[in-house]
N, C-alpha and C positions, 0 to 999 in steps of 0.2 A: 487455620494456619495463615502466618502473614504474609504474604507475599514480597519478592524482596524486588525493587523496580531496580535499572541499572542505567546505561546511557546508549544515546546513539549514535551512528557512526560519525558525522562532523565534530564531534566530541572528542572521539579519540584522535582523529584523524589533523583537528587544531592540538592536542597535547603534542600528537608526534613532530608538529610542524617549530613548535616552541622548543620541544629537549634539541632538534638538530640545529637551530639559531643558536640557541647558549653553546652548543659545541661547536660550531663554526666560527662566532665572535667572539667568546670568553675563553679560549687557548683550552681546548679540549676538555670543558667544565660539563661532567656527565652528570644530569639530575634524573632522580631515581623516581622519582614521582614531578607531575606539574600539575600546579594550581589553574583552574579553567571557571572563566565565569560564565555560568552557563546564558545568562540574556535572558533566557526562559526557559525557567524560572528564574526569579534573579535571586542565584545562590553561589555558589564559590565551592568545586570539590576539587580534590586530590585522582590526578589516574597515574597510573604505573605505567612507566618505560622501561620496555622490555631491551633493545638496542638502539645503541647511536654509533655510528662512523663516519669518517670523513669519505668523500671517495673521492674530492678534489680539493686542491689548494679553496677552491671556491664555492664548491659545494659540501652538503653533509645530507647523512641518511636517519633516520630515528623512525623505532618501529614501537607499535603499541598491541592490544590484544582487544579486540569488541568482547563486552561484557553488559548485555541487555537485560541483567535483572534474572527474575523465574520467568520464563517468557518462550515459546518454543519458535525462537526467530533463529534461523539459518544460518545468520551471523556471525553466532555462538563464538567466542575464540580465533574467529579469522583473523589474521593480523592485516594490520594496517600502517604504511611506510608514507612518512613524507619526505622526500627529496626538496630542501632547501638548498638554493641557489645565488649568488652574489647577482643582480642583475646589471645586463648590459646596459650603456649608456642612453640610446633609446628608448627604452621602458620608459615609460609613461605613470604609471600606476604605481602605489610605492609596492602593493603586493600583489604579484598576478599570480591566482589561485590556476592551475591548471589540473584537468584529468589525466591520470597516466593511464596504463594498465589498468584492467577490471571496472575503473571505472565506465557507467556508462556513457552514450552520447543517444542525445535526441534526435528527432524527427531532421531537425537543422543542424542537424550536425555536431553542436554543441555539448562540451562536457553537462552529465546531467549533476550539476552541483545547485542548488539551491539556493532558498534566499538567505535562509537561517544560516545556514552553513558562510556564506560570504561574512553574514552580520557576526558569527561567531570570531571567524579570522579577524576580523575588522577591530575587533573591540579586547581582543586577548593578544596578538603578535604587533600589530602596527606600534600602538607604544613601547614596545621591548627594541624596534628597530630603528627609532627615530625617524631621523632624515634620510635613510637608507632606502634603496628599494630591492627588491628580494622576487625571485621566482620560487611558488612551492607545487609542485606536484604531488599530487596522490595520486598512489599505487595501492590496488587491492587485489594481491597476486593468486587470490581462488575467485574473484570477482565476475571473470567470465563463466567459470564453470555452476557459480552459484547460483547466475542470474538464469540460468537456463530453468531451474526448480522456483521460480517464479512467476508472475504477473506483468514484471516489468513491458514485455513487447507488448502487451497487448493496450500497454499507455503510453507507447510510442520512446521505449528506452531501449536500445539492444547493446550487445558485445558488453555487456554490464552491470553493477550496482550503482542506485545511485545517493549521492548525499542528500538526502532528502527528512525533513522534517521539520516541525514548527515548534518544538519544544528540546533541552538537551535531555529530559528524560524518558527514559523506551519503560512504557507503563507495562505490563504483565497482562498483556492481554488476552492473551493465548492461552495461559495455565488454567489449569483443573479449577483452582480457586477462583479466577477471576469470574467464572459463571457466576456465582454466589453474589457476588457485585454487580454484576445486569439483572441477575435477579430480583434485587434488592430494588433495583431502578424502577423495574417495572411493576413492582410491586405499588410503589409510591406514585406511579401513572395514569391514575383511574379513568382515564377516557372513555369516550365510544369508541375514535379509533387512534390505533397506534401506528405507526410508521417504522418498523423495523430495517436498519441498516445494515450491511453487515461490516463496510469500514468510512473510511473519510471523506471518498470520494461520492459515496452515497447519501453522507451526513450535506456535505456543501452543497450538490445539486439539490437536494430540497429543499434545503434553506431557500435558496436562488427561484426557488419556482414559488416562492411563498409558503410552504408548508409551518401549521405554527411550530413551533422550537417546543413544545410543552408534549409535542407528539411525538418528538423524534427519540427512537431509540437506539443503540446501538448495542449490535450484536456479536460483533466479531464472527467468527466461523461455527459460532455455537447455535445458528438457527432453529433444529432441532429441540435440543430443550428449551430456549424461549417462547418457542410457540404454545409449547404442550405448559407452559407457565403461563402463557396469554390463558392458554381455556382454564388453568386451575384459578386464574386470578379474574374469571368471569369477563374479558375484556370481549365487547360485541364483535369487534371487527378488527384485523391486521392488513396494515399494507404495506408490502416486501416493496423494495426500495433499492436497486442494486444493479453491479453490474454484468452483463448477458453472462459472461464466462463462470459467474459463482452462479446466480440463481438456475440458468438451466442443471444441477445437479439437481435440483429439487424435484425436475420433471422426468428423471432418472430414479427417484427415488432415495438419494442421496441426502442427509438431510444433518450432516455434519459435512460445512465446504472445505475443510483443511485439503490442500491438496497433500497431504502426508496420509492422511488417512484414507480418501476414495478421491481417484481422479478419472472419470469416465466422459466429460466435456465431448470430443470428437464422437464417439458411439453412440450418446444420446444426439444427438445435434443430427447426425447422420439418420439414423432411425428415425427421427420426425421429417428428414428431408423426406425419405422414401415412402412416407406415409400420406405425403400431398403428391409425388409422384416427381419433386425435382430428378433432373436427370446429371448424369457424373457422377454419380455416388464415390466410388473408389477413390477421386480426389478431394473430395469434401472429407470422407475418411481420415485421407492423408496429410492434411492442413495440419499443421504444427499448432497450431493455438485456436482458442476460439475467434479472435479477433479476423484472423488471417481465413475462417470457414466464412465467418458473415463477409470477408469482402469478395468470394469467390461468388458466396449469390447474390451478393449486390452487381457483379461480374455477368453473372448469368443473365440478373433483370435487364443490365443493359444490350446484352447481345439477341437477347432470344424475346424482350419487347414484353416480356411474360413479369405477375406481382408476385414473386417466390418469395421474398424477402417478410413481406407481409403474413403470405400462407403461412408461412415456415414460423414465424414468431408467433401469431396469433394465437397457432396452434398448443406451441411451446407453452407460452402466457396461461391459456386456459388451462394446461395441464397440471403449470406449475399450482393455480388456485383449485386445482381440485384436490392434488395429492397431498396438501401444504392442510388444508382442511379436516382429509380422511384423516393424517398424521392427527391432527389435535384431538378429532374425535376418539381416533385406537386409543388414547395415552392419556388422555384427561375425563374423558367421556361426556365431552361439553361441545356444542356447536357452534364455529366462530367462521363469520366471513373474511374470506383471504382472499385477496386483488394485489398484481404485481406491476409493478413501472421496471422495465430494463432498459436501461442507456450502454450506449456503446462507449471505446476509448477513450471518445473525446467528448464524454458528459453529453451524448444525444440521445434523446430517447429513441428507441428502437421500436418499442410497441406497449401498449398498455393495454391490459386485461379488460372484459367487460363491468367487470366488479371493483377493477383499478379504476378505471374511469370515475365510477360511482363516488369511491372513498376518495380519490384524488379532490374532488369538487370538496367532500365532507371536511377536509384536511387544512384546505387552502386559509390562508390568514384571510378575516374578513375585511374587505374596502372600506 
């Protein structure tokens, strides 16, 4: 079955930004669809506007719908609103992209809009507005409640979603069929060892630590049957590659990280606390994210002079390469060594396995 890919949200979010200019400047000219050049790819599609209205002599409103392909992204049909603005004589900038509502804001406060997203406005509206300068805000009016069913805090985004991405197209990563596609990958990857990712941010830190590019896989949330592919595909060795919040499912036993399907992060996390004997349990429990558990005993290290952070991952680490192995052995009936790198939010590594260590060296591009 083919898989149909769709766009992502700066996409729609620049369409809505374009139908509310033409109805603000061209005497209330409603266009049904806008032309968007994507940048990356460099291709040129059609998206649909859903509404436009004015709400001021000098602003206007235009709403669009996410449509990210076959894809099990959250996204799905939320709408998306840009608020165009006549700007004041100050402004500086001919287009000052603003977050509204739903959108997120980082660590500094700043709306979490991106690069691609800036570079998308830049090269689709600025021509349409001349010498003009224009305020646009985006508004994503289920944004807070979505980002909650996310990742995002744990990489430093809250109160939101963010425009984020480096391409206009949202590939189908998620669907049934795209397994068959990593499949495929790995198939055509004969190595000793493999480096298994499961998203982007696992693919670029290894890049960045050297790792060759010939090893690197990616997985999406399908860890589970790539591995049990690694032992049918006779591959010596796997090295999980990811961040704290997905791979400790694996030391749960979890071995599909969709958080739609199993989300047990704090009870595993907890249970290994109380297994080296840290102390608070009940509020390690209660941590809202994994990000937010590891900083309570990073909290602990400092107050109590004690290496919990360590015990606690070490432990974790080891478990993830044992049960990550057992899996391959139940399901393939083949023996393959598993070693894990886990890095925290901000791409640090947290702790490497004994066997991570090992293949991390195997891995490395050579001097």
């Amino acid at each position: 079955m083919d898989l149909r890919s769709g766009y992502t949200l700066p996409v729609f979010a620049c369409a809505a930004a374009i139908a509310a200019w033409h109805w603000l400047s061209q005497d209330l000219v409603k266009l049904e669809t806008v032309a968007i050049d994507l940048v990356t790819p460099a291709e040129t599609v059609e998206i649909a506007i859903e509404q436009v209205a004015h709400l001021s002599p000098t602003s206007a409103l235009a709403i669009t719908r996410s449509d990210p392909g076959d894809n099990l992204d959250l996204t799905r049909n939320t709408p998306i609103w840009a608020i165009v603005s006549i700007a004041p004589p100050e402004q500086t900038e001919a287009i000052d992209l603003q977050g509204g509502e739903g959108i997120g804001r980082t660590a500094e406060g700043k709306a979490a809009i991106y690069g691609y997203a800036r570079r998308l406005f830049d090269v689709n509206l600025r021509p349409l507005i001349a010498n003009k300068k224009i305020s646009v805000s985006i508004v994503l009016p289920q944004g807070r409640s979505l980002a909650e069913r996310t990742s995002n805090a744990a990489f430093g985004v809250v109160e939101g979603l963010s425009l984020l991405g480096t391409s206009g197209i949202s590939q189908p990563l998620s669907a049934p069929g795209q397994l068959e596609a990593f499949r495929a990958t790995l198939q055509q990857a004969q190595l000793d060892c493999l480096v298994f990712c499961v998203g982007e941010n696992g693919l670029d830190l290894a890049a960045k630590l050297g790792i060759e590019r010939d090893r690197l896989i990616k997985t999406a949330n399908w860890l589970g049957p790539m591995l049990v592919e690694a032992g049918l595909q006779k591959i010596p060795a796997i090295l999980l590659f990811g961040y704290h919040g997905k791979l400790i499912k694996l030391a749960g036993g979890i071995f599909h990280t969709h958080h739609h399907v199993a989300d047990a992060r704090q009870e595993i996390f907890t249970a290994y606390c109380a297994q080296v004997g840290v102390p608070d349990l009940p509020q390690l429990l209660a941590s809202p994210t994994a990000e937010a558990a590891l900083g309570h005993l990073r909290q602990l290290d400092r107050t109590t002079n004690c290496d919990w952070v360590n015990r606690v991952y070490s432990t974790i680490a080891a478990q993830i390469d044992r049960r990550a192995a057992n899996y391959i052995k139940a399901h393939s009936d083949r023996v393959v060594r598993v070693g894990c790198v886990l890095f925290d939010r901000n791409r640090s590594i947290i702790t490497t396995s004994e066997i991570g260590r090992s293949l991390l060296d195997q891995c490395l591009t050579p001097l």
